[in-house]
VEXDREN-2710 file (C-alpha; in Angstrom, 1 decimal):
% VEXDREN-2710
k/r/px/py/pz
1/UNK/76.3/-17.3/61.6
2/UNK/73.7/-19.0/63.3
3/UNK/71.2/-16.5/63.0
4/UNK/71.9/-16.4/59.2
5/UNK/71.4/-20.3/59.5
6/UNK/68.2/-19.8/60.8
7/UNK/66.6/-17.3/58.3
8/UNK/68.5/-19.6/55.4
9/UNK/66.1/-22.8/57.1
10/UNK/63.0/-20.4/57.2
11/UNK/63.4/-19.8/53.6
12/UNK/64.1/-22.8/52.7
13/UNK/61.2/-24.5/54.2
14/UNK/58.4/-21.4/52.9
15/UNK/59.8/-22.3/49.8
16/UNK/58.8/-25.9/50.1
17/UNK/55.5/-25.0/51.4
18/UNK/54.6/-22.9/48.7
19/UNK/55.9/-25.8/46.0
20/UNK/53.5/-28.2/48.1
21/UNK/50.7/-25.6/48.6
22/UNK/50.7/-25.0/44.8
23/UNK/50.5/-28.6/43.7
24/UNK/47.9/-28.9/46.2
25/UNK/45.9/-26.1/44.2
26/UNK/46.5/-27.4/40.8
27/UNK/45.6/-31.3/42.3
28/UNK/42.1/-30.0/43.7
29/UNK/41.5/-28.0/40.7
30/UNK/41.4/-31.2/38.8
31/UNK/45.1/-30.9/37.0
32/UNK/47.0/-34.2/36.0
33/UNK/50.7/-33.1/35.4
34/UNK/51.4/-35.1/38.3
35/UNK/51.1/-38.3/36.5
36/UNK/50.5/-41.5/38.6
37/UNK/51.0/-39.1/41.7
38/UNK/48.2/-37.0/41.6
39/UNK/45.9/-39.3/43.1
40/UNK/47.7/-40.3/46.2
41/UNK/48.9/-36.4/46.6
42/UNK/44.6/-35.7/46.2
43/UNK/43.7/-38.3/48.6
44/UNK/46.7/-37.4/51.3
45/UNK/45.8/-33.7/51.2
46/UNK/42.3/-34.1/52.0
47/UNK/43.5/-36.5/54.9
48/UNK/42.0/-33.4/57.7
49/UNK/38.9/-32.8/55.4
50/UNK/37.8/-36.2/56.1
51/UNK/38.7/-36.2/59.6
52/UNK/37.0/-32.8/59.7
53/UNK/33.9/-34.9/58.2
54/UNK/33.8/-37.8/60.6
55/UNK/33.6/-35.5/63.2
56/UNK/30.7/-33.6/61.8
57/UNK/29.1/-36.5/61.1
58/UNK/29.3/-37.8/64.9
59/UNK/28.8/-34.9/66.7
60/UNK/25.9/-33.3/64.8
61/UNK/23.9/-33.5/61.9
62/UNK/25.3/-33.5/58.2
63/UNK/25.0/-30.5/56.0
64/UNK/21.7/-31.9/54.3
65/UNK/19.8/-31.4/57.4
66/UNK/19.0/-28.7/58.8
67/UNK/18.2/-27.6/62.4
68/UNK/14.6/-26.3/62.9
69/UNK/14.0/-23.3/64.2
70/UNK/11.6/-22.7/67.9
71/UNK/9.2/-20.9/65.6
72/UNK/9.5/-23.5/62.9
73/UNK/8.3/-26.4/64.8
74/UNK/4.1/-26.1/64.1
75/UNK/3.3/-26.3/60.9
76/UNK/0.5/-24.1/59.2
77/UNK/-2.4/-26.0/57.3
78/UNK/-5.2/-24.4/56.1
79/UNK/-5.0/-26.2/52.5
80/UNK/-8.6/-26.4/51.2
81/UNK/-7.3/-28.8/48.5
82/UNK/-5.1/-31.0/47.2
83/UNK/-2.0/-29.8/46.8
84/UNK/1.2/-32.7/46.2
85/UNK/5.3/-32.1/46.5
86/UNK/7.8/-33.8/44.7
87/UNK/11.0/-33.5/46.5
88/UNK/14.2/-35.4/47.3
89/UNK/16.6/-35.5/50.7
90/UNK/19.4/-37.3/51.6
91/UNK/19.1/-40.0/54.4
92/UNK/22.8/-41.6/55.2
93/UNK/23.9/-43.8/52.4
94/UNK/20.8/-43.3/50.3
95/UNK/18.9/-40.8/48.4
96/UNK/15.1/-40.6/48.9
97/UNK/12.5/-39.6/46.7
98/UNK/8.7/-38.7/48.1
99/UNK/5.7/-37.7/46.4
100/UNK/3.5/-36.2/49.4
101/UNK/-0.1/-34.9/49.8
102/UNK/0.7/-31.9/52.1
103/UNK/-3.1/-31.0/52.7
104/UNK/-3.1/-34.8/54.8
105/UNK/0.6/-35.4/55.2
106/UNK/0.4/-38.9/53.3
107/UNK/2.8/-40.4/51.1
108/UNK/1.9/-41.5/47.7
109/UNK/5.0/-42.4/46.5
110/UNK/8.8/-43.8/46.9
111/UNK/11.9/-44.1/45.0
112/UNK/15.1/-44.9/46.0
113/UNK/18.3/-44.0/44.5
114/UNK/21.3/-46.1/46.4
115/UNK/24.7/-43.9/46.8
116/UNK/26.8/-47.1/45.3
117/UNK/24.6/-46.6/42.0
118/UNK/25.7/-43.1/41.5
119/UNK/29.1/-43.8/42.8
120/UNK/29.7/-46.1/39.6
121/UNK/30.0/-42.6/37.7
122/UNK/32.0/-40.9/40.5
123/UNK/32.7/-40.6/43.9
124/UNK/29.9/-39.5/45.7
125/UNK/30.7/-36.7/48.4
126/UNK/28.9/-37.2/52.2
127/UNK/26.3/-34.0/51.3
128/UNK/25.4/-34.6/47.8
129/UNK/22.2/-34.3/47.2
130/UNK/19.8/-34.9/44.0
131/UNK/17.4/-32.0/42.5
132/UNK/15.1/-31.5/40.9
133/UNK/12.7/-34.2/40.1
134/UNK/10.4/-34.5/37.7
135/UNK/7.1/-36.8/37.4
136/UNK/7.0/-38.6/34.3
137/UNK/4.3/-40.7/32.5
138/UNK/3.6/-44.1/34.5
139/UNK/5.2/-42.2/37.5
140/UNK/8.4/-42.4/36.1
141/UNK/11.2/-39.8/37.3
142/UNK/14.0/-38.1/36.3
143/UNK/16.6/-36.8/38.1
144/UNK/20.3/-35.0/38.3
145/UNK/22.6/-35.3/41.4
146/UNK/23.7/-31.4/41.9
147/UNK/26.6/-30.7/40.4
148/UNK/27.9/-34.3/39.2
149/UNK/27.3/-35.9/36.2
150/UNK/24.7/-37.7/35.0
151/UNK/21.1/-37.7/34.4
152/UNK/18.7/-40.5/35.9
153/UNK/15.6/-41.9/34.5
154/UNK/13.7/-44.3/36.9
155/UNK/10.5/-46.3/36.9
156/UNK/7.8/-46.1/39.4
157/UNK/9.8/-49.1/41.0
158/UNK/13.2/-47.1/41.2
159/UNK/14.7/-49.4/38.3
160/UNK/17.0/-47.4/35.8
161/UNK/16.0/-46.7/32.2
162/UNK/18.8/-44.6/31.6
163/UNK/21.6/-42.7/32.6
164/UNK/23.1/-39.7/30.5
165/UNK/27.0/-38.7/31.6
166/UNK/27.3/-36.6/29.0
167/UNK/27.8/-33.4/31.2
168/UNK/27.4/-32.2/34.8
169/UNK/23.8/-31.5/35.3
170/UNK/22.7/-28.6/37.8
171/UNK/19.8/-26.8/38.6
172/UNK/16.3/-26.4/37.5
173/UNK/14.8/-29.2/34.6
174/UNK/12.3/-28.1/32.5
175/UNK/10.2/-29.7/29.6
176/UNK/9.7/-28.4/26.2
177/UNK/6.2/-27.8/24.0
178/UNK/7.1/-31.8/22.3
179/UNK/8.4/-33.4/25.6
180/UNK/12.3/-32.6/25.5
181/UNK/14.1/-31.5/28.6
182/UNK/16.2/-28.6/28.9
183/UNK/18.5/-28.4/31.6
184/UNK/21.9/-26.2/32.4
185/UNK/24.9/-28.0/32.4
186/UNK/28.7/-28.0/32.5
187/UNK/31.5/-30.2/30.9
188/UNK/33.6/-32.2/32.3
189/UNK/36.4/-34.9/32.2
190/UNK/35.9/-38.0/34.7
191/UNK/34.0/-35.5/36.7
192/UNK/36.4/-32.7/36.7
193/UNK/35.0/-29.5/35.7
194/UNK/36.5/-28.7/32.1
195/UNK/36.5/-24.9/32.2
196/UNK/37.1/-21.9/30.0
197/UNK/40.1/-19.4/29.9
198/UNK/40.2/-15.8/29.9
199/UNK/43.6/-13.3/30.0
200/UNK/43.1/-10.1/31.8
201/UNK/46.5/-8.5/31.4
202/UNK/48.5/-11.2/30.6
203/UNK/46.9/-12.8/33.9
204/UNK/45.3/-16.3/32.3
205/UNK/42.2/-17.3/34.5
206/UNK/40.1/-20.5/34.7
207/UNK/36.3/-19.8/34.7
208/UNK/33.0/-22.1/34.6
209/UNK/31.6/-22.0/31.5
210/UNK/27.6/-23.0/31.5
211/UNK/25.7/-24.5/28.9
212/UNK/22.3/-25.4/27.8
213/UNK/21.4/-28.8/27.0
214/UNK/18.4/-30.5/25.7
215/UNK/17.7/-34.1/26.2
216/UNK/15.3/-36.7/24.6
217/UNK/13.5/-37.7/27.9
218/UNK/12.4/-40.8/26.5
219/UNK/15.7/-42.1/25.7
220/UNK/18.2/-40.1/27.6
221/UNK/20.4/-39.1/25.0
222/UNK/21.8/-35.4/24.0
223/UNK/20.2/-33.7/21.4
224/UNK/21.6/-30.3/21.7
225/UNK/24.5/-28.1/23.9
226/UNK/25.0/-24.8/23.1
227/UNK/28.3/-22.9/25.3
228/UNK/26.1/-19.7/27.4
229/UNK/29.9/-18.1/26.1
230/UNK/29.2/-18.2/22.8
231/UNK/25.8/-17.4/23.1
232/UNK/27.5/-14.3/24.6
233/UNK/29.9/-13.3/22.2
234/UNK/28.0/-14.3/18.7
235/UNK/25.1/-11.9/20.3
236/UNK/27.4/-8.6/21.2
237/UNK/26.8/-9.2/24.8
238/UNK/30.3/-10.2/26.4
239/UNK/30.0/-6.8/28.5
240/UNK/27.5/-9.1/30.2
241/UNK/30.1/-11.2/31.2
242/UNK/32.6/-8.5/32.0
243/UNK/30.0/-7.1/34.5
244/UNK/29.9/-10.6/36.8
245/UNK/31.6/-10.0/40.5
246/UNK/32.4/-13.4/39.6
247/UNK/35.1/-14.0/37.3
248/UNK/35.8/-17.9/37.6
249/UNK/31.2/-18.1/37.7
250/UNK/30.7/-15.5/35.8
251/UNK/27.1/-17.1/34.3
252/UNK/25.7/-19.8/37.3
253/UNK/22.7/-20.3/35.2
254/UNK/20.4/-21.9/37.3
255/UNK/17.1/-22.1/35.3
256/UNK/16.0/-23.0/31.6
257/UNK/12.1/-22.3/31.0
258/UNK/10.9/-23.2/27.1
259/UNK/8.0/-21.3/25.8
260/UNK/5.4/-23.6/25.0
261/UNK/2.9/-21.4/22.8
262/UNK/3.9/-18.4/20.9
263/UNK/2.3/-14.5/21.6
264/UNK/3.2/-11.6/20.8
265/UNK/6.7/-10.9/22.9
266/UNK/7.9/-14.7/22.3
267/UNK/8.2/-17.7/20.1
268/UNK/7.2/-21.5/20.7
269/UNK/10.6/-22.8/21.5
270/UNK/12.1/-19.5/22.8
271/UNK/14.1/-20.3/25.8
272/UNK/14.2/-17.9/29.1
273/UNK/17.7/-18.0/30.7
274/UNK/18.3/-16.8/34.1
275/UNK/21.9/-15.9/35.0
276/UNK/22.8/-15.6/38.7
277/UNK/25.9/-14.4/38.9
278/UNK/24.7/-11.2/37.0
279/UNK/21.5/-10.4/37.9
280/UNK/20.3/-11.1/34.7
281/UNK/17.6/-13.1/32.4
282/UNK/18.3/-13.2/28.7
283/UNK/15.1/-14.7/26.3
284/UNK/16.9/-16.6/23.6
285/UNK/15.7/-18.2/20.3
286/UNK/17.8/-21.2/19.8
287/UNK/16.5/-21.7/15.9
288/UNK/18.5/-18.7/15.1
289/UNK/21.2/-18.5/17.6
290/UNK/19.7/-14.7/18.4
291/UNK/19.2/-13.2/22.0
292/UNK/15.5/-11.6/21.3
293/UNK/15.7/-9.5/24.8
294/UNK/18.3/-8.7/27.9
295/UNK/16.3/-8.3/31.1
296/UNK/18.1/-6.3/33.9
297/UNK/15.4/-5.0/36.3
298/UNK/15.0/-4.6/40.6
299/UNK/15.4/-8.2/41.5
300/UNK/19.8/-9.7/42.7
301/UNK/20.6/-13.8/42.3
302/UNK/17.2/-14.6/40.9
303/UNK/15.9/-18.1/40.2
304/UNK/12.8/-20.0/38.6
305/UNK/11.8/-17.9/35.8
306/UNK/8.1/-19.2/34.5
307/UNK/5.9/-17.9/31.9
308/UNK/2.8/-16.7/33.6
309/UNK/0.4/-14.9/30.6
310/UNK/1.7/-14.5/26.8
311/UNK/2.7/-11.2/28.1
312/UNK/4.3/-11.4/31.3
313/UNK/7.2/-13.9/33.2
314/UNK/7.4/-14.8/36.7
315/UNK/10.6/-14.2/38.7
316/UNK/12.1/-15.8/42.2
317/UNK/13.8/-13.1/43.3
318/UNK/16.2/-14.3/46.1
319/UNK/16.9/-10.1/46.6
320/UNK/20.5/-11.0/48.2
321/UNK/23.4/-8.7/48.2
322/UNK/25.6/-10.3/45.6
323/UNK/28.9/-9.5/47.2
324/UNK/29.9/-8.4/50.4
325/UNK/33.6/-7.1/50.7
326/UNK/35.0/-5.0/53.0
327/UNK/37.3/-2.7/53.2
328/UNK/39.6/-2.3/56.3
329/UNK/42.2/0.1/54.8
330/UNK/39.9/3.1/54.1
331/UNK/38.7/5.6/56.8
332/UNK/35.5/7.4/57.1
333/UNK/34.0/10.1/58.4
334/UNK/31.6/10.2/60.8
335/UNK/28.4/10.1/59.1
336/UNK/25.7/12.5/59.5
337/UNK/22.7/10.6/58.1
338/UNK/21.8/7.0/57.9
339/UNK/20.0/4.5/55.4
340/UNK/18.1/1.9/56.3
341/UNK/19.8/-1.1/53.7
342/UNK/18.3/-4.2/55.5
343/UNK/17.3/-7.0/53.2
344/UNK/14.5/-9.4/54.8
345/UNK/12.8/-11.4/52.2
346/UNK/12.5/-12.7/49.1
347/UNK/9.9/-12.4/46.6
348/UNK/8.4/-13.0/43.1
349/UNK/8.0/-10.1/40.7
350/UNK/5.9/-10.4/37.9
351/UNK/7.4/-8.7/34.6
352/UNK/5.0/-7.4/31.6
353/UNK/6.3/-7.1/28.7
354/UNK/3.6/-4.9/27.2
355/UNK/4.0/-2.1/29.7
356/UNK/7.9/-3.2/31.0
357/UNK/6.8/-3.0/34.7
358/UNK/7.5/-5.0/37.6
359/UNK/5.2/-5.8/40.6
360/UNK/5.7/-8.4/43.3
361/UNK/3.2/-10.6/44.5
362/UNK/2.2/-11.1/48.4
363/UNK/5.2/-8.7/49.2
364/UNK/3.3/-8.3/52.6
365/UNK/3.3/-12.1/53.5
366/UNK/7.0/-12.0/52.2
367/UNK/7.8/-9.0/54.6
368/UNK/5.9/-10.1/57.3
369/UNK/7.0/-13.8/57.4
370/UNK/10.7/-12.7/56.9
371/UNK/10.3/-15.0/53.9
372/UNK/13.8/-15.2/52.2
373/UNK/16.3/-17.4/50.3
374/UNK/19.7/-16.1/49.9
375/UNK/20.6/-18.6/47.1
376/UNK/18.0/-21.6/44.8
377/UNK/14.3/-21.8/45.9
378/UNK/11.6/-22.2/43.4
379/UNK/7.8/-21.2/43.2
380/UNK/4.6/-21.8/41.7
381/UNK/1.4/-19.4/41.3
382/UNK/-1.1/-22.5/41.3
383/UNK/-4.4/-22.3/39.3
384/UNK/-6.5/-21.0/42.2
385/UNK/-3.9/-17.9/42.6
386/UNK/-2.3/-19.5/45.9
387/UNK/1.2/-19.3/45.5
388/UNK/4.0/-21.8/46.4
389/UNK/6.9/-20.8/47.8
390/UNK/10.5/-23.0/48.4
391/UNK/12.7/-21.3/51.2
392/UNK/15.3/-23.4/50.2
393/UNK/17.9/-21.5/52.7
394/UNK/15.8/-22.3/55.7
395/UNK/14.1/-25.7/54.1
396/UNK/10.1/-23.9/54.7
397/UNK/7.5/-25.1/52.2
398/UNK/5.3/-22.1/52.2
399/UNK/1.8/-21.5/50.3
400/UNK/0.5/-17.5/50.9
401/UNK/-2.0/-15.5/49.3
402/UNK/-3.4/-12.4/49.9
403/UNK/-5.3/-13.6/53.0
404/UNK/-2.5/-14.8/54.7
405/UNK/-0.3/-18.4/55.0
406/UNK/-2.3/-21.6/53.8
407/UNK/0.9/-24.0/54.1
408/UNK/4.1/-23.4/56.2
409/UNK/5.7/-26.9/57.0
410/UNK/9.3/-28.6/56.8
411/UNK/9.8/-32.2/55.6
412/UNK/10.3/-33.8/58.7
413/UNK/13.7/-35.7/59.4
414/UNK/15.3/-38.8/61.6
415/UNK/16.7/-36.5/63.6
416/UNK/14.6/-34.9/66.6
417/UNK/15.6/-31.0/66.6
418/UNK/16.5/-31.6/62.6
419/UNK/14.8/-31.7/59.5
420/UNK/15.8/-32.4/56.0
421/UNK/16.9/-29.9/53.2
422/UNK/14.2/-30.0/50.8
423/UNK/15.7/-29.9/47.2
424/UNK/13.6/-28.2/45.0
425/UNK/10.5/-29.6/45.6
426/UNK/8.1/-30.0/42.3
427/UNK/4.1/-29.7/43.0
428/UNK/1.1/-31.5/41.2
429/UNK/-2.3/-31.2/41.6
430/UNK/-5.2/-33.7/41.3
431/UNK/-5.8/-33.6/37.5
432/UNK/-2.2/-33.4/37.0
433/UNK/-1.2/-36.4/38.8
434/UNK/-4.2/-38.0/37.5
435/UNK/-2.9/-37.7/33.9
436/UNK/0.6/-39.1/34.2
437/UNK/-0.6/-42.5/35.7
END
């Protein structure tokens, strides 16, 4: 009898643990059904995440820093000219904005964007950070905190102009050919994720649904959303969607580039959408609701798409191996020959649509640097044909060209041994800066 009391106790209390564990789930996943006992179920269950925090916070360096590398400590400068970085990184309780001159390493400019002001829209998280930024007229800036709602216009003395909670912003921000911005975004409720459904056998399964948004930058407010799901489906394309290894992120768009002139393979006002969790860019004209072209080419979790000619596109190609998964159950032979699979570097390949080629630029700096972001980063092929280069995975600013590296460097942190994550760092040049004072 007493053993028989003792399995009856050990179901009795896996039962209870799996009623707790899956009010847990559907408490972090943003469900109410508890009524006034969600919250205090929410905050007691993340009890060991915050004690998990203060630790990290106390014995080393928060997630927005990152630790610098023996080989990353002297910084390369053979700029000739130039060349300024708008970026953003998270210091404590406040987010700080620099403009900086990296040929000299001088700051032109500051803004500061206090945690308690975003924390009047939500709760601010210990590693949020903002990106992008953009440079405005008058040295305005706008900016979105990753993955939280809201989008921030500030003066050149960090003083609000607006704020648009319309959505959760993410990602790249681009403007348009009459000064609109165009940024991906998500819905939510109170800063929950409000998500989409979809039934694979009768199995029902919550998944992020992207969007893209366009906002009046002058006055902040919403002039058009338009669900990347029924861009999708109205356009034939939802095998697009059913080939995601993702199925709850089946899109993660992560860039928005407008045309600004027409030519012969696009429109004025066409939009360039790059999908990572498919591998995929899709140039879509939103005046007709069409997809114009599906581009599937060499290039895994790509980001920063940029018009480059009026026949040709940029593309950050992050080259990652989009999932890893591993089977333990299945045995092999032993095998006879063997393929060298190693993936070292990033790079940017430039597309042409006239002759539907793809050919990267600097691959040998990229492959002799090790150069290589397995997630975000951005570029820029400046005027001059340097190229800029965000390793956003190991926070390295690089500029190459076919001579070799002009700029390696790392925006220096508080923290000997540390510096900071760099967040999608815009650049400017002389004339450029020069016309939006």
């Amino acid at each position: 009898m007493k053993v028989v009391k003792k399995i009856a106790i050990v179901i009795i209390i896996l039962f209870f643990l799996m009623v707790w564990s899956g009010i847990i789930r559907n408490v972090s996943l943003g469900e109410r059904s508890l009524g006034p006992f969600t919250n205090p179920i929410k905050s007691f269950s993340e009890v060991l995440s915050n004690i998990k925090k203060t630790y990290t916070y106390i014995f080393r360096a928060p997630d927005y820093y990152i630790k610098t590398k023996e080989t990353d400590l002297l910084d390369v400068n053979n700029l000739n000219y130039n060349l300024y970085g708008l970026y953003s990184y998270r210091q404590g309780d406040a987010f700080k904005i620099e403009l900086k001159n990296f040929r000299d390493n001088t700051i032109k400019h500051e803004w500061d964007v206090p945690v308690n002001r975003l924390s009047e829209a939500y709760k601010v998280d210990g590693n949020d950070r903002l990106y992008p930024a953009t440079l405005m007229h008058n040295f305005d800036i706008i900016i979105s905190c990753n993955e939280r709602p809201g989008l921030l216009r500030m003066d050149s003395n960090s003083k609000e102009k607006w704020f648009n909670n319309d959505f959760i912003f993410h990602h790249a921000m681009n403007l348009d050919s009459i000064g609109n911005m165009w940024i991906p975004a998500v819905k939510h409720d109170n800063g929950i994720i409000v998500p989409m459904k979809v039934s694979v056998e009768e199995q029902i399964t919550n998944y992020r649904d992207d969007l893209i948004v366009k906002v009046d930058a002058n006055s902040g407010k919403t002039l058009y959303s338009k669900s990347i799901t029924e861009i999708f489906l109205e356009n034939s394309l939802d095998h697009l969607i059913n080939k995601s290894p993702y199925v709850n992120d089946p899109f993660h768009l992560n860039d928005i580039e407008p045309v600004l002139e027409s030519s012969e393979f696009f429109n004025e006002g066409d939009l360039f959408l790059s999908f990572r969790s498919n591998s995929i860019i899709i140039q879509f004209r939103p005046s007709t609701n069409k997809v114009i072209k599906v581009i599937e080419g060499p290039f895994t979790f790509q980001h920063d798409v940029d018009i480059i000619s009026p026949n040709s596109i940029g593309i950050l190609n992050n080259n990652t191996i989009v999932t890893q998964i591993i089977y333990n159950e299945i045995e092999f032979k032993q095998a006879n020959q063997s393929v060298k699979r190693k993936i070292n570097h990033s790079n940017v390949l430039i597309y042409n649509f006239e002759e539907d080629t793809y050919s990267p630029l600097y691959e040998e700096q990229f492959k002799k640097h090790h150069i290589f972001t397995g997630a975000e980063g951005l570029y820029r092929i400046l005027p001059n044909g340097d190229l800029f280069f965000e390793e956003q995975g190991s926070g390295i600013l690089w500029v190459v060209n076919h001579s070799g590296v002009v700029l390696k460097t790392t925006i220096k942190s508080d923290i000997e041994g540390y510096h900071y994550l760099p967040n999608w760092t815009t650049t400017y040049l002389d004339d450029e800066l020069k016309s939006l004072k």
